[in-house]
C-alpha positions, 0 to 999 in steps of 0.5 A: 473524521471522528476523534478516537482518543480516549482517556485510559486504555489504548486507542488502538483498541477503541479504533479496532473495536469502533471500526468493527461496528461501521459499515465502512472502512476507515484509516486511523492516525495518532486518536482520528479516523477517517473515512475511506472514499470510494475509489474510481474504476481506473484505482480498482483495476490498477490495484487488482492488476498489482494484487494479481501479479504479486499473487501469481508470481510468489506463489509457492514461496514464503511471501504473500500478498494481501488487498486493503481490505486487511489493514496495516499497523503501523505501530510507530505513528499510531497509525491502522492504513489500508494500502492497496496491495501489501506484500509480507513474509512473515509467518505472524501476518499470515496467521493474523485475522484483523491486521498484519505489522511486518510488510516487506513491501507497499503499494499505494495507487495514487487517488487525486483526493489523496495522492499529497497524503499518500506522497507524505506523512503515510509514506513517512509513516510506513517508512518507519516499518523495521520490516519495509523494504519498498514503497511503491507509488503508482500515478495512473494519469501520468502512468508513472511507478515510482519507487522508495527502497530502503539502503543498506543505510538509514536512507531510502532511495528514490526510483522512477520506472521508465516503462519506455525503456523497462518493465517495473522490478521490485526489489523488495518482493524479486517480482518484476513485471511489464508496466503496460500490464500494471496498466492493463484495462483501465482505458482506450490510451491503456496500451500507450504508457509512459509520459 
């Protein structure tokens, strides 16, 4: 963790200029950075699998997904995340080069290390997003997808896919896919969701 607030100026600015000079990526929240772990095999191709499907299926249209190797500004919590798959339609995040702001949609693949902070104030943090429509939570372990979408309200309503009995529909991005491919690859027990 390094503290990056500084006396004059924005400390959004000193992350983006710090950050530029790491070797390593790093999250930013409210004047702290911290470093980002490397995550396991099974995170990797969970969130590639996502990434790909996401891809595939908006193809053609006004939305686009991006990896965690774009960051997300999240500009009412003070806050640069890199959530692992992001969806926008907005023509300013297409055209930006260091981070987009107007996501329609968050995917986070859960890590053991970091699931009770992706679960609460980063879930908060990109729920405060004008733009986001969807926050999705994806446990390998338990091979369970959960979803927070936004109402026509201020509240935002809980849903758990059951792979059992459906395949995994987002809302927020009209992409659905079958949950055993969210899964694909990623161990011997791969073709058996659910639990």
């Amino acid at each position: 963790m390094r503290n990056l607030a500084t006396q004059s100026g924005s400390n959004a600015d000193a992350y983006l200029a710090w950050e530029a000079q790491q070797p390593e990526k790093h999250e930013y929240l409210a004047g702290e950075a911290f470093a980002m772990v490397d995550a396991p095999r099974e995170h990797v191709v969970v969130a590639l699998n996502l990434a790909a499907v996401f891809k595939q299926r908006l193809r053609g249209g006004p939305c686009q997904a991006y990896v965690s190797d774009l960051k997300l500004r999240v500009e009412a919590a003070d806050a640069f995340f890199c959530p692992d798959v992001v969806v926008s339609c907005e023509l300013r995040d297409h055209a930006a080069d260091q981070f987009i702001e107007h996501p329609i949609l968050i995917v986070e693949v859960l890590s053991e290390s970091t699931a009770a902070f992706d679960r609460g104030d980063k879930s908060a943090a990109y729920r405060s997003l004008p733009s986001l429509q969807e926050c999705v939570l994806v446990d390998i372990p338990s091979r369970r997808v959960e979803s927070f979408r936004r109402t026509a309200g201020p509240d935002w309503l809980f849903h758990e896919h059951r792979p059992e009995v459906e395949g995994c529909h987002v809302p927020a991005s009209e992409v659905s896919v079958p949950c055993a491919e969210i899964f694909e690859n990623i161990g011997p027990d791969d073709a058996e969701p659910g639990g």
